[in-house]
C-alpha angles and dihedrals in degrees: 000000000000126000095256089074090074082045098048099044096049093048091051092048100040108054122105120257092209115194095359114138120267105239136154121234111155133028116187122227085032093216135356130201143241118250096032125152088222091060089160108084123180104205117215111218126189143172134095114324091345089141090058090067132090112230136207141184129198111172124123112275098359108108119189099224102185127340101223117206120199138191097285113062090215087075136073119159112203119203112220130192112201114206116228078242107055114118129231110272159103107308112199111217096198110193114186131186104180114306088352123101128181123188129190125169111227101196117234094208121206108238109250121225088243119132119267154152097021104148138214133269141168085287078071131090111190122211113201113203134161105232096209082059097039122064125345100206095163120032095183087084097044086108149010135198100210092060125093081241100043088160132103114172112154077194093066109065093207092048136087118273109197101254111149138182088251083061088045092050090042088068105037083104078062100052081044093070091042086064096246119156099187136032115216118188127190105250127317101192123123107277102190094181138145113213130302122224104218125158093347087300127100112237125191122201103253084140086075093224097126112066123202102179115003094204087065126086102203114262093220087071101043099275137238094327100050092050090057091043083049091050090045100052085045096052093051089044081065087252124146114216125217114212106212101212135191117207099161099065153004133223111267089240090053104133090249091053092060090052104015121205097227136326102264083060086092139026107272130189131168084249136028098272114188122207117258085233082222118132099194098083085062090059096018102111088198096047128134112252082230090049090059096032080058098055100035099038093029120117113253092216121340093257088066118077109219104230121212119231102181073074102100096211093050088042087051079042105053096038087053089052089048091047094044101049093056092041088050102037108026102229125164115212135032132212124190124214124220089007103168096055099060120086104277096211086057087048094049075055106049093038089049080057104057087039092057094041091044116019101193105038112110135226128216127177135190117234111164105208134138103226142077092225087049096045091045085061093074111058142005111334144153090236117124085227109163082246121050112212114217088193103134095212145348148186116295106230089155097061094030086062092039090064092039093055098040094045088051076062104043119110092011103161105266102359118132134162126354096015095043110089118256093068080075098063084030079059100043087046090046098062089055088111082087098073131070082222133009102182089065092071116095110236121213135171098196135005139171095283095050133067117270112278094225090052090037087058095056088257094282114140108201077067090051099049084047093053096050093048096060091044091059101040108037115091117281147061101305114219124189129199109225116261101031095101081063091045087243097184145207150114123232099240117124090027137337088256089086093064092045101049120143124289098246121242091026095099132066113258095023104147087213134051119193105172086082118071080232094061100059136061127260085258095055096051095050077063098049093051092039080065104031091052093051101044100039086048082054087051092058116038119056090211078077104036100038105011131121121249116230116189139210123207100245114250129187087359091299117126125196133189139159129217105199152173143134088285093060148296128262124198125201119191121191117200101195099173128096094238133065106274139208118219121192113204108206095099090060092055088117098074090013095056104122102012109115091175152010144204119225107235091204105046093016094231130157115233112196107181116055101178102095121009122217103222112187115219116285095003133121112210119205110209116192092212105234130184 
């Protein structure tokens, strides 16, 4: 981006209209309801000349606090108090400039008895998909000719390829059987973006991450109505669904970009200035203040405007949105993209906000560091940081690069103990003393922005199964990238397209469908039920969901943790080495005491004997403790 894009844009925003007519042709949030908590609700109002007029409201239990004017005349922002009495209706927002009046009705919805907000906890296995690579349910909206992309083309890797949120609800029987209790897509929110240059090749923003209008759901996936049908079908399927939300940026076709509402709406600087993409200057206690400013105020990409939330009205913006999009859809968990670039103090906000509003409703951001301290920041933690973070959870980076870079280890020839893979995730886990509270962060082992687990893992698949163990039994909210019960594969070199590639058999004309057993080799289904057994064995059994996690110190490459509570104890046993191993078990007494046997969850079979286990090479066991 050059500098004459700031130039360009303000110019564009900020000059008068002069005798244009006064008109109304957008109100954000588009409608609010009685009996909320928020009862405080600042109306954006745009069209030409709509900050030049005086507005009024007269409607039972609706009072018109202030009318704010800004920089740019198209705007007003009216700021609205809604009485605990105030009845469900049509509320006139009458704007006048001398013999002119303009009415527009903003709804005042009554809050329906449908479930929402419910969270998500370590009962919960998330399963991360991207919708537009996913499931194409209705190829009638695969494109539209009215949009800046109007391309789809499953030949082309960087397009568009047709999934939809109607492909996605047609499989959750599917995901049923996989053992997932939450959906999570990559954002659904309207991208109405040309394409991108990047790297000699044309993208399109099939990701989502870059909004053009918040109160849209994209078209191309079916819209507002069939997100709330999606939400709907999974919650009576007894599935829980994750919003992916941005609040750092916007997309540079969003509809405020085109006629901006003042200059301090965005990060400006004289010259496009990208983010360092380095979290140290935030904790560094030494750090520059331009270090920081760099990092935090910063442009993800050029094609991202960088919003700023010390802006009251963004920040008022941005928490609505947040608000609005629970209330409307329903949905029962929040994360929250690019966490660790927006103003914390604006996040502990916004986050304050959805907690009051839902209490139980959980919050998850992504902030991609690569230390404990760094990860700690950013949410609830027992460091005596100058800010304090109220974020409940987050991914866990940390612990995700911890299993990546001990399984790369594990069965090296030779190779025993310290050196010899499991001591990394022993040493992540064993800095949990830094959170209030560890089982909150949502634990991964691949996403859209990684390379493939089964390709980052060299293809073998004892490492895979090992992995996956340890995902679905440590403590923390488990999260799994689709595809990887299939071993779908990849790295993202050249370009993050080969690690987002179509589920095969969602779309019309696949020659494969692997959502059937029938569909997939023998190979792939091991996969599947590798998964399947583990997860729905989490599903159904608390040890797993509630209980504690007691660790032992790795020792001749075995590794050795318990899950346990009043309802059971579950061992887990890593051999990491590449030989048979024997594991006495004395020195386990104090979580084994009074178990004389143990099923394995994964073969089902009865072990009789615990005094010694026999671990083959490469392989975690998984031992229900019995009397």
């Amino acid at each position: 981006m050059k500098k004459t894009l700031y130039t360009l844009l303000l110019a564009a925003s900020l000059l008068p209209l002069g005798a244009a007519a006064q008109s109304i042709t957008r109100l954000n949030p588009t409608n609010w309801w009685v009996g909320m908590k928020h009862n405080t609700v600042q109306v954006l109002v745009y069209g030409p000349q709509a900050g030049t007029l005086a507005y009024t409201v007269n409607y039972p239990g609706v009072k018109l606090v202030k009318t704010n004017t800004v920089e740019n005349p198209n705007y007003a922002f009216l700021d609205l108090i809604i009485a605990p009495t105030a009845k469900p209706g049509q509320v006139a927002l009458v704007g006048k400039k001398g013999a002119k009046t303009v009415t527009q009705n903003w709804e005042l919805k009554a809050r329906d008895n449908a479930v929402k907000a419910q969270g998500v906890t370590q009962a919960d296995f998330i399963y991360l998909a991207m919708p537009d690579r996913f499931a194409n349910g209705d190829p009638s909206n695969d494109k539209f000719a009215d949009l800046a992309d109007p391309s789809s083309d499953r030949a082309n890797p960087f397009l568009r390829h047709g999934g939809d949120l109607q492909g996605a609800s047609q499989h959750l029987d599917y995901l049923k059987e996989l053992g997932v209790t939450a959906v999570w897509f990559t954002p659904v929110i309207e991208n109405n973006q040309g394409l991108t240059d990047e790297g000699g090749a044309k993208r399109s923003a099939y990701h989502g991450y870059g909004f053009t209008d918040h109160y849209a759901v994209d078209k191309r996936l079916g819209g507002n109505a069939a997100y709330k049908a999606f939400v709907q079908k999974a919650h009576g399927m007894g599935l829980k669904v994750v919003q992916d939300a941005v609040y750092n940026h916007i997309g540079n076709n969003h509809w405020f970009i085109q006629d901006l509402p003042m200059k301090s709406w965005l990060h400006q600087w004289p010259t496009y200035t990208n983010t360092s993409y380095r979290q140290q200057p935030i904790t560094d206690p030494h750090a520059a203040q331009i270090d920081r400013k760099v990092t935090l105020d910063g442009w993800f990409v050029p094609f991202l405007p960088d919003l700023n939330q010390q802006n009251s009205y963004v920040a008022n913006f941005l928490i609505q949105h947040a608000l609005w999009t629970v209330e409307n859809f329903g949905v029962d968990a929040w994360r929250i993209d690019t966490y660790m670039y927006n103003d914390q103090p604006f996040m502990n906000r916004c986050n304050a906000a959805l907690l009051q509003e839902y209490p139980k409703i959980h919050i998850f951001g992504e902030s991609s560091v690569t230390s404990i301290v760094d990860q700690a920041y950013y949410v609830r933690n027992k460091i005596d940081f100058p800010f304090k973070s109220n974020q409940p959870g987050g991914l866990d980076f940390v612990l995700e690069n911890a299993m990546l870079a001990g399984l790369k280890e594990v069965g090296t020839p030779g190779a025993t103990g310290w050196d010899n893979g499991a001591q990394r995730v022993y040493q992540a886990l064993a800095q949990d003393a830094v959170y209030q509270d560890p089982t909150k962060l949502v634990t991964f082992i691949d996403n859209h922005d990684h390379n493939r687990f089964l390709s980052e893992v060299g293809e073998d698949v004892a490492k895979f199964k090992m992995g996956l163990t340890w995902l679905l039994t440590t403590r923390g909210i488990p999260s799994m990238y689709y595809g990887t019960e299939i071993l779908m594969k990849n790295f993202k070199d050249p370009s993050d397209a080969e690690v987002r590639r179509d589920f095969p058999g969602g779309f019309p004309g696949d020659a494969q469908n692997k959502f059937t057993a029938a569909g997939r080799t023998e190979a792939e289904n091991d996969a599947f039920r590798f998964v399947s057994t583990l997860a729905n064995y989490r599903r159904t059994h608390p040890v797993l969901s509630s209980g504690q996690l007691m660790q032992y110190l790795p020792e001749n490459g075995q590794y050795v943790y318990f899950r346990y509570a009043d309802a059971g104890t579950v061992m887990v046993a890593s051999n990491t080495t590449d030989k048979p191993a024997s594991l006495p078990t004395v020195r386990f007494s104090e979580r084994m005491a009074g178990f004389t046997k143990a099923r394995n969850v994964l073969t089902g079979e009865t072990i009789s004997d615990l005094t010694t286990l026999q671990l083959p090479a490469k392989t975690a066991v998984v031992l229900e403790l019995m009397k």
